[in-house]
Structures are given as C-alpha cells and as structure tokens.
LUMMIVEX-909872 format. One record per residue (C-alpha): residue in one letter; x, z, y. Coordinates in steps of 0.5 Angstrom, whole numbers. Each point is the difference from the previous one (the first is absolute). Example, Ala and Ser with C-alpha at 12.3 -4.5 7.8 and 13.67 -1.06 7.14 Angstrom:
2
+------+-------+-------+-------+
! code !  east !    up ! north !
+------+-------+-------+-------+
!    A !    25 !    16 !    -9 !
!    S !     2 !    -2 !     7 !
+------+-------+-------+-------+
END
This chain:
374
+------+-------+-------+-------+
! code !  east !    up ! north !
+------+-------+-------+-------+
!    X !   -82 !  -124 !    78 !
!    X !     7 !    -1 !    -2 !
!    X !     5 !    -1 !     5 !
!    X !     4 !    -6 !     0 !
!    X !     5 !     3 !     4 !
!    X !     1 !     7 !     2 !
!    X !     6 !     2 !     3 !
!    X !     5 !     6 !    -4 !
!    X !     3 !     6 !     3 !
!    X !     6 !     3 !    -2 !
!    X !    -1 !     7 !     3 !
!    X !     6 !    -1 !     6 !
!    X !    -3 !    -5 !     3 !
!    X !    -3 !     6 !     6 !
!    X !     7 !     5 !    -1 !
!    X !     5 !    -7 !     3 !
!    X !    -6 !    -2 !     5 !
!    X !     1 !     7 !     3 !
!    X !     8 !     0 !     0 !
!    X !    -1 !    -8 !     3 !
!    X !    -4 !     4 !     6 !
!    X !     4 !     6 !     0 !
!    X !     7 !    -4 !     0 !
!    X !    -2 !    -3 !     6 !
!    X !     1 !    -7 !    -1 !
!    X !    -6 !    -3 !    -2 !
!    X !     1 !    -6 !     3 !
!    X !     4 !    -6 !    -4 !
!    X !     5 !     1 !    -5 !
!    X !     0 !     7 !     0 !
!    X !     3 !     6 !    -5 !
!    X !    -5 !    -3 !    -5 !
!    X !     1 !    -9 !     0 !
!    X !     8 !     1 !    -1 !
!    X !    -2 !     5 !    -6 !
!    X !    -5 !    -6 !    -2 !
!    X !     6 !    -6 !     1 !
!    X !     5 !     4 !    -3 !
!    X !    -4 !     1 !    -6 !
!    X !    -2 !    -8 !    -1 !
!    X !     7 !    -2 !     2 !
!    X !     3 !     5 !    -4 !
!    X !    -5 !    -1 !    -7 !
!    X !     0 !    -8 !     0 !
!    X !     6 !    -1 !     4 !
!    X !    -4 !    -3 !     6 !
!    X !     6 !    -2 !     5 !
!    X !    -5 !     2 !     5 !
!    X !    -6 !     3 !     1 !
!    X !    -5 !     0 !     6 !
!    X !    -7 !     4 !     0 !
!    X !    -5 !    -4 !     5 !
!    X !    -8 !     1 !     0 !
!    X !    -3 !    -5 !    -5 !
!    X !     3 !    -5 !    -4 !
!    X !    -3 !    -4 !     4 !
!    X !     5 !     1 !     6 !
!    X !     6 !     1 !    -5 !
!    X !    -3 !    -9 !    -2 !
!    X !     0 !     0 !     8 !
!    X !     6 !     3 !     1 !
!    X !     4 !    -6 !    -6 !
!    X !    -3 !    -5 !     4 !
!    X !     3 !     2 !     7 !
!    X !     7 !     1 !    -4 !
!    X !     0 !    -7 !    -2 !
!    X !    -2 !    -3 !     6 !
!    X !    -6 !    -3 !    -3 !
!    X !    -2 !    -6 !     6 !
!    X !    -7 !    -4 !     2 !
!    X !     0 !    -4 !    -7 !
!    X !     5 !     2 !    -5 !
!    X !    -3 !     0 !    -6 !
!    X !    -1 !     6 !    -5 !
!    X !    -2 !     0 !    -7 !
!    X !    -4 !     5 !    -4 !
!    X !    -6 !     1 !    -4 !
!    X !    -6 !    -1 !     2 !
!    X !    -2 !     6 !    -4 !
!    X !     2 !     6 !     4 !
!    X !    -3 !     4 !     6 !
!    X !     0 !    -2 !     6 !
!    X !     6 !     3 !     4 !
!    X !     4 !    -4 !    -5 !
!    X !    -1 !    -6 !     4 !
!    X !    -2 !     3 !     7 !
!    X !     7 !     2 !     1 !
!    X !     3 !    -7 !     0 !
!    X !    -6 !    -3 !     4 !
!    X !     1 !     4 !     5 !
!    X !     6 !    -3 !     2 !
!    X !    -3 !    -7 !    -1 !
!    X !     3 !    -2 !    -7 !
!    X !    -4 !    -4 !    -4 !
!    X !    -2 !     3 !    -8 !
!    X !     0 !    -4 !    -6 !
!    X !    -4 !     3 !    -5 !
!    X !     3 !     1 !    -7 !
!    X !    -5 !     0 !    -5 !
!    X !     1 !     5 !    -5 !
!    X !     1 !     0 !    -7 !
!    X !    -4 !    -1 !    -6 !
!    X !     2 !     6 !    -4 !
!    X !     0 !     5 !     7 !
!    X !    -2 !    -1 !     7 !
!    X !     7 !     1 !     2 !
!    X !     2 !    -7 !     2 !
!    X !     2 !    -6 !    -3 !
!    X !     8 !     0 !     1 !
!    X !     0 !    -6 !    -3 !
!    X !    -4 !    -4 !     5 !
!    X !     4 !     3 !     5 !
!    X !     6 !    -5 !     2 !
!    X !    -5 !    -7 !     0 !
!    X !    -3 !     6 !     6 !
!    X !     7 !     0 !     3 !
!    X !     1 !    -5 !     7 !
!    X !     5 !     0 !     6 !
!    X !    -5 !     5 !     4 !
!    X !     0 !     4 !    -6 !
!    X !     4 !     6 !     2 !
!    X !    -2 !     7 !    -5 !
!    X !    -4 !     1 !    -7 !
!    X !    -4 !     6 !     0 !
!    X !    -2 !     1 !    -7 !
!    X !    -5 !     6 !    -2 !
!    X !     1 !     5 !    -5 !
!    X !    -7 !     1 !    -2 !
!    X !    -2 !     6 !    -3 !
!    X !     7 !     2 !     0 !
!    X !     2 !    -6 !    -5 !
!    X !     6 !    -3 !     2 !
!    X !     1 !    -7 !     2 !
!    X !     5 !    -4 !    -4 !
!    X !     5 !     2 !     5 !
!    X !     5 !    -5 !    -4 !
!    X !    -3 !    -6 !     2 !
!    X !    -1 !     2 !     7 !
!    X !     6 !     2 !     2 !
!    X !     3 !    -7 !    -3 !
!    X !    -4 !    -5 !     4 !
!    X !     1 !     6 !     6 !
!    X !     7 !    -1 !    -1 !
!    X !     0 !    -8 !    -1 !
!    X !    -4 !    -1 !     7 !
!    X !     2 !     6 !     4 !
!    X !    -6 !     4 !     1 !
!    X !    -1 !     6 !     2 !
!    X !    -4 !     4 !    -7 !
!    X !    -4 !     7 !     3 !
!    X !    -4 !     3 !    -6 !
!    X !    -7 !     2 !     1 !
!    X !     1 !     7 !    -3 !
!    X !    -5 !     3 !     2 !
!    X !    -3 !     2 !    -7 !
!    X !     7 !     1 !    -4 !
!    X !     2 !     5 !     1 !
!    X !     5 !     3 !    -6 !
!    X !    -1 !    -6 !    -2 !
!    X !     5 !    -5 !    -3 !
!    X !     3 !    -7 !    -1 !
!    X !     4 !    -1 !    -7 !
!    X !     5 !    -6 !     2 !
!    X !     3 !    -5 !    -4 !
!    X !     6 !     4 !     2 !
!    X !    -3 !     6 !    -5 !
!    X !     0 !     4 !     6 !
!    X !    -6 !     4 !     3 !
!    X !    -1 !    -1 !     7 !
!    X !    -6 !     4 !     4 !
!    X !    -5 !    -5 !     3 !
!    X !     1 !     0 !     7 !
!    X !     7 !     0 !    -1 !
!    X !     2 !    -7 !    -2 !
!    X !    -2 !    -4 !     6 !
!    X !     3 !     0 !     7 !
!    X !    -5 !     6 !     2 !
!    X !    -6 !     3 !    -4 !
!    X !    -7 !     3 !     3 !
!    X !    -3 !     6 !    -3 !
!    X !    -7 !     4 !     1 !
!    X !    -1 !     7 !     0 !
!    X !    -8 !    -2 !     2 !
!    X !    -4 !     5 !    -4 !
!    X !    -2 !    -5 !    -5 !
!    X !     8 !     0 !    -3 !
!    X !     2 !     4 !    -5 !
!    X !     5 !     4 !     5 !
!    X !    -4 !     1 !     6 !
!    X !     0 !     3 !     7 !
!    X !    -7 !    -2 !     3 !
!    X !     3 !    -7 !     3 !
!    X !     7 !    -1 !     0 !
!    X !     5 !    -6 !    -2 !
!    X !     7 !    -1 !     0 !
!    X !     5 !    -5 !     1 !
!    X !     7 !    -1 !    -4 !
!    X !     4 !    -3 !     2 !
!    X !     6 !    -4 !    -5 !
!    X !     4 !    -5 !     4 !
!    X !     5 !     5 !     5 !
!    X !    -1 !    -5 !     5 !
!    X !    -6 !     2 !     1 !
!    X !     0 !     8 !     0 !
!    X !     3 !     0 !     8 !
!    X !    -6 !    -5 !     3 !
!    X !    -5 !     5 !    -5 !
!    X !     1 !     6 !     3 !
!    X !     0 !    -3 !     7 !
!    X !    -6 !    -4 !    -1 !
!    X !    -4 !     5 !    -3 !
!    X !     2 !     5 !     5 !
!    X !    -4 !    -5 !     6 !
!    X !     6 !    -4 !     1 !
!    X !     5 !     6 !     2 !
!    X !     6 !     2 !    -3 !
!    X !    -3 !     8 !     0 !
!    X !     3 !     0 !    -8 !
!    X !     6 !    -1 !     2 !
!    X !     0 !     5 !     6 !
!    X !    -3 !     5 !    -3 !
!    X !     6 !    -2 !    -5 !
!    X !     6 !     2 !     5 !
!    X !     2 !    -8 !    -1 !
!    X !    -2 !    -2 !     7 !
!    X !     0 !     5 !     8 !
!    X !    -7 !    -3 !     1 !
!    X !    -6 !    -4 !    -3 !
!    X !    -4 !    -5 !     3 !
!    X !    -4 !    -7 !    -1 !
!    X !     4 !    -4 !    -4 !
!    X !    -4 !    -5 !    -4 !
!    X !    -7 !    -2 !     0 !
!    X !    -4 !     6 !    -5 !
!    X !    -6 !     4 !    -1 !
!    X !    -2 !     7 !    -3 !
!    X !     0 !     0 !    -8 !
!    X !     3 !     9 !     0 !
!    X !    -6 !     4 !    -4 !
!    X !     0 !     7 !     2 !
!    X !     4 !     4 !    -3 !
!    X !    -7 !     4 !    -2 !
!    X !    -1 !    -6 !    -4 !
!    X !     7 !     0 !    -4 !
!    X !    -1 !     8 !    -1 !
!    X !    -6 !    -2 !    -4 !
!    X !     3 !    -6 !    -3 !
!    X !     7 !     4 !    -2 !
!    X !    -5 !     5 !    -4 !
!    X !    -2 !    -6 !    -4 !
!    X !     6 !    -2 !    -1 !
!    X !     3 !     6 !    -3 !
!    X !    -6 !     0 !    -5 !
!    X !     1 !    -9 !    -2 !
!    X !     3 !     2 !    -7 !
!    X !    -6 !     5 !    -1 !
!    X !    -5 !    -6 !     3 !
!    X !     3 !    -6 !    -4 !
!    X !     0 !     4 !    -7 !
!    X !    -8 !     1 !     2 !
!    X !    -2 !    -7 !     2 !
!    X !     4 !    -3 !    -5 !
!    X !    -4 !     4 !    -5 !
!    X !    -7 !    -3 !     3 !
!    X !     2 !    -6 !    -1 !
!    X !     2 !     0 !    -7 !
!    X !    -6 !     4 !    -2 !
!    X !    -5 !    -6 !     3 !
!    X !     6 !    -6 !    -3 !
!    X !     0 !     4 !    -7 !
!    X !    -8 !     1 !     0 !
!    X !    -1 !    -8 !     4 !
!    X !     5 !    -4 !    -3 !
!    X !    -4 !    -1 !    -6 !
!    X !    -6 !    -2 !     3 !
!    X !     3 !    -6 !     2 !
!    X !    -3 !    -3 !    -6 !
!    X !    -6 !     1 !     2 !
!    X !     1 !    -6 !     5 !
!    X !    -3 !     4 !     6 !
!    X !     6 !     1 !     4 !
!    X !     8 !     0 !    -1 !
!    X !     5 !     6 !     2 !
!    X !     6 !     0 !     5 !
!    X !     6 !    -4 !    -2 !
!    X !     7 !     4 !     0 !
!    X !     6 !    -6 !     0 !
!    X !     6 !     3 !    -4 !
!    X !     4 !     0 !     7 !
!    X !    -5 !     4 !     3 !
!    X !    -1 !     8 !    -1 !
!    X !    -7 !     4 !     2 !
!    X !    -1 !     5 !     5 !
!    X !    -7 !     0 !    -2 !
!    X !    -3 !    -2 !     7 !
!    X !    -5 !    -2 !    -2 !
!    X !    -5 !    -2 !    -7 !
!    X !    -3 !    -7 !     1 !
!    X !    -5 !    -4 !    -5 !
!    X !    -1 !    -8 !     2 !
!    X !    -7 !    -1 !    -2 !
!    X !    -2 !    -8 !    -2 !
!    X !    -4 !    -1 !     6 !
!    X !    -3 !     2 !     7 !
!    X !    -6 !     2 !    -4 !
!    X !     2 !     4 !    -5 !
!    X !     4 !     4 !     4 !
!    X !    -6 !     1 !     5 !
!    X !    -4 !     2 !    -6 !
!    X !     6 !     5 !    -2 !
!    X !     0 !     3 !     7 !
!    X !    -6 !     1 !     1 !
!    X !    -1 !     4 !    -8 !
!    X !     6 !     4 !     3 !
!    X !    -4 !     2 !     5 !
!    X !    -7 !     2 !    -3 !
!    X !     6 !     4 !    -5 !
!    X !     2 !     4 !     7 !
!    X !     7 !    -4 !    -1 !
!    X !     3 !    -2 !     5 !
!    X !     5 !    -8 !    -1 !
!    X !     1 !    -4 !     5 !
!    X !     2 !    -7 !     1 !
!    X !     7 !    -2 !     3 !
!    X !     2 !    -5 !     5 !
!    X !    -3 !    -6 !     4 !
!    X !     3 !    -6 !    -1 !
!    X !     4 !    -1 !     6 !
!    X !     1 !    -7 !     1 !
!    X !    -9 !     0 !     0 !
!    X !     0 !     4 !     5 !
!    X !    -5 !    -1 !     6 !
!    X !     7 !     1 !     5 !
!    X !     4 !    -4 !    -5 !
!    X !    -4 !    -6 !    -4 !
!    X !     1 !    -5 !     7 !
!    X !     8 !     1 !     0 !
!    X !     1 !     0 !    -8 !
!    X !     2 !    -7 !    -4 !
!    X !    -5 !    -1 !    -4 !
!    X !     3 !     1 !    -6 !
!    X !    -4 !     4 !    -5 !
!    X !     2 !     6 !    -3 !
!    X !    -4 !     1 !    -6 !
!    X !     4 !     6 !    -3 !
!    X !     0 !     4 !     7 !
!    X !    -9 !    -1 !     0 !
!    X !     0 !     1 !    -7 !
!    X !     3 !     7 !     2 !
!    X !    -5 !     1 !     6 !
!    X !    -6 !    -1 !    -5 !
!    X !     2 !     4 !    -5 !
!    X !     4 !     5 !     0 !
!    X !    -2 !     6 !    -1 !
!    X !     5 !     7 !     2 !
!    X !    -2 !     6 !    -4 !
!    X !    -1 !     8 !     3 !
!    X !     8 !     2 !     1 !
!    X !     2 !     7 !     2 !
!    X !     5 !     6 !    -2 !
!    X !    -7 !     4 !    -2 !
!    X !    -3 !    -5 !    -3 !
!    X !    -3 !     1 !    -7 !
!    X !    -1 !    -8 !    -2 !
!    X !    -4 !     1 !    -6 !
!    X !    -6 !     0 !     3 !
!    X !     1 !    -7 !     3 !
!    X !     2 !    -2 !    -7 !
!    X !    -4 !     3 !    -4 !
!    X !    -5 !    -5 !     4 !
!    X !     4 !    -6 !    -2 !
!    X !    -1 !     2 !    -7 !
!    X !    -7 !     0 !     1 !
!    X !     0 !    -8 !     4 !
+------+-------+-------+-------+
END
C-alpha cells in the first residue's frame, strides 16, 4: 500500500535526543526549544516564539491571552479541524462559521464583515494547505472594529502572504498571534508538537507567565525577578525539550524538505492540471497574493459519489487518499448551536475533496499514472 503519509527523518533526530538527555534538562525549554525559538525568530522575524505541545494548546493558549469570555463571539471557517473551534468554546465564546470560498476552502473574507456583531471579539482565519488567507482584508475590517486576529497556521509553515504592500509576510506573522503544528502530518514535524508566535509586544510577558502555569518562572529563570510564584490563571503548554531536540533536527534540514515537497507538488499539478478538461476534477487554486509551501495536494471532485468511487479505486490500486475536513457547523456537538445559515462552499469541500499521498520519499508517478488511466 501506498502511504498517505510517513514521517521524514533527517538522520539527527536521535544524536540531539540523547544531547537533550545528556544535557540534563529534558523538561521545558531546555537547550534545544531556545535553539528552535531563535531559529524562527531569527528566520521570519517573529517577535517572539513559544514552542507548546500541540497547535491545539498554542490556539488555547490565544484564546486565554485575549481573554475570551462566556458568549464573544469568534469568526472562522467551518472547514477546518476541530481544535480550531474548540480552543474558544472552551472558554465559552460563541463560533460563527465562515463558509469558504469558491476557488479554495479557506474562507470567504469577503463574507466576513456582515458576520461582525458587538460580541465579535477575534477572527481566526485558517491557511488551509498552507495557502494564505487574504490577509489584507482581514486585518482592515480588524482594524476597523478592533478585534484581535489569531492565524491558525498550522499547516503554513514557510509559507507566505504578498500584501498590497509588495511586501512578503510569513503566515503566522501578520496577525496578533499565529498557531503552528509540528504533528507528524506537516511537513516539519516532531510527533506532536505546536508553537505560539506571538506579534503584538503586549502580549509576550502574559504569554510566557501563562504558559508557564500562571507563574512568572521565565522571568526568574531570567534573573528579572528573586522569586516566582502564581500570578495569573494559566496551564502547562511547555513540550519537553525531547520533542524540540527531534523537531530542531528537522528544522535544520526545511530548505532541504520544501524543495523535495514542493517538487512533488509540482509533478502532480504539471501531470493533473490538464486533465481538468475531462470535467472529473479541478486542482488546487494558488491566489497571486499567496506562495505554496506544498503541504499538501488536493483534487475537488463533482460530487460525494464520485469521490467515493475514486477513493475506493485508489484503494483497490494500493493507493492510499483521503478525504478532509468534516463540515464543522454540522457537527453532532455543534449543528444545535449553529445559526442556521447554509454554508454550501464549506459542505461542497466535505464531499468532495480529495487529498493525494504527500510526503518527502514519495514517487507521485504512480498516483499519477493512475488518474491518466481514469
């Protein structure tokens, strides 16, 4: 069978684990993680950088430094995973699902501002497959109403926004604070694995005290305080440094990885894009503000049953593709508190988009030579 997925070592993954354990500190930011936040602070000029156990925490994490609150309302796309929304109804805010676009399953920015009430407190706009949102308009109808904007990176990494600035941007670094993952799915990884970056100065001091149970230890640690204790309410979102030695590994092998990936992606999009004439499927759409850090290569079939059909050739071929995201706002746990609003982009995507094996020793030509037989 081909794999969907399978998980790339670079050959030092071990050699830093055993200095992590060697070191003595193997706890939170240890030798390694500070190695990590340098390395993306230094790289994309992230003001600054906080290493957490999943992108999940690093969401939850956001949602406690804006102080979410029982019923603000958050805005997002329905078509993203479930941590997204989870992080904010944990502390009792409402979401208000965006539906996404025609073109891409990111959303629909411009059906974001009639989504904006006085309870509306963040938008959370989703890079899906590391395509950025356009960033523009978020940020502006941000600014107009004053919201806080957390990016929910957690498929961008070295991926970017080309403003109307001219300038490019790292995802994860535009808004207030962006989320990334480092589960073994992405295409920098380290098992599990998340990271907060945090963009608005306010923020950094309440970041590290928060993430650090509540305690002002960074600072102690630091020599800027004699002592530390409990200062705020907070929780344990500090991986070990095990998980940094394995992840800073990875990172010092990314330019190697993107070029690989991006090369796969190429191969299916050069081979696939003109078999859209067929009328079976559509490729990915790339806006011309966004860059493509080839997380992943998708195709968006006509309907449920075609895709079905496909998947189950696939399989019969010992190729293994998947389908995606559930709709959110159809969820059993959330349908009840939805609006009621259809969302027809976002169930389109739920039934048929298809995502294509993607990994560092993959061979597409066999997958593709399997469409050229369709």
């Amino acid at each position: 069978m081909l794999d969907f997925n399978k998980p790339y070592l670079t050959g030092k993954e071990g050699h830093y684990i055993y200095q992590a354990v060697l070191s003595g500190k193997i706890s939170g930011d240890g030798m390694f993680t500070k190695k990590c936040h340098a390395f993306f602070e230094q790289r994309y000029g992230f003001k600054k950088c906080l290493l957490t156990t999943s992108c999940t925490d690093a969401l939850e994490l956001a949602a406690l430094l804006i102080d979410i609150q029982q019923d603000d309302e958050v805005i997002m796309p329905s078509f993203t995973f479930v941590s997204t929304a989870n992080a904010f109804v944990l502390r009792g805010a409402k979401i208000v699902f965006c539906d996404s676009r025609a073109d891409h399953p990111g959303m629909d920015e411009d059906q974001v501002e009639a989504l904006i009430t006085p309870r509306t407190k963040a938008i959370v706009p989703v890079h899906y497959a590391g395509v950025a949102c356009d960033m523009d308009k978020i940020m502006a109808l941000a600014d107009k109403y004053g919201l806080y904007v957390i990016e929910d990176a957690a498929q961008a990494i070295d991926s970017f926004y080309k403003g109307k600035d001219g300038v490019k941007k790292p995802l994860g670094g535009i808004g207030h604070m962006g989320a990334f993952s480092f589960h073994e799915t992405k295409n920098i990884m380290s098992g599990e694995g998340g990271m907060l970056v945090v963009n608005d100065e306010k923020f950094i001091n309440r970041a590290e005290i928060i993430r650090e149970k509540g305690t002002n230890r960074s600072q102690f640690f630091r020599g800027e305080v004699d002592k530390y204790g409990w200062v705020e309410m907070g929780s344990s979102f500090l991986p070990s440094d095990i998980i940094a030695a394995f992840l800073y590994a990875q990172l010092e092998n990314l330019d190697d990885i993107q070029k690989k990936r991006k090369q796969i992606w190429d191969a299916y999009y050069v081979a696939l894009k003109p078999m859209e004439s067929k009328g079976l499927f559509t490729v990915p759409v790339l806006p011309d503000y966004a860059t493509n850090n080839a997380h992943m290569f998708y195709l968006v079939f006509n309907n449920l049953a075609e895709r079905t059909d496909v998947i189950k050739k696939l399989k019969d071929s010992n190729i293994w593709a998947v389908f995606h995201y559930l709709s959110l706002h159809k969820s059993p746990f959330y349908t009840d508190k939805h609006d009621g609003r259809d969302l027809p982009q976002t169930d389109r995507y739920t039934d048929c988009l298809l995502r294509l094996p993607m990994f560092y020793e993959l061979d597409p030509t066999v997958v593709i030579d399997f469409f050229k037989k369709l």
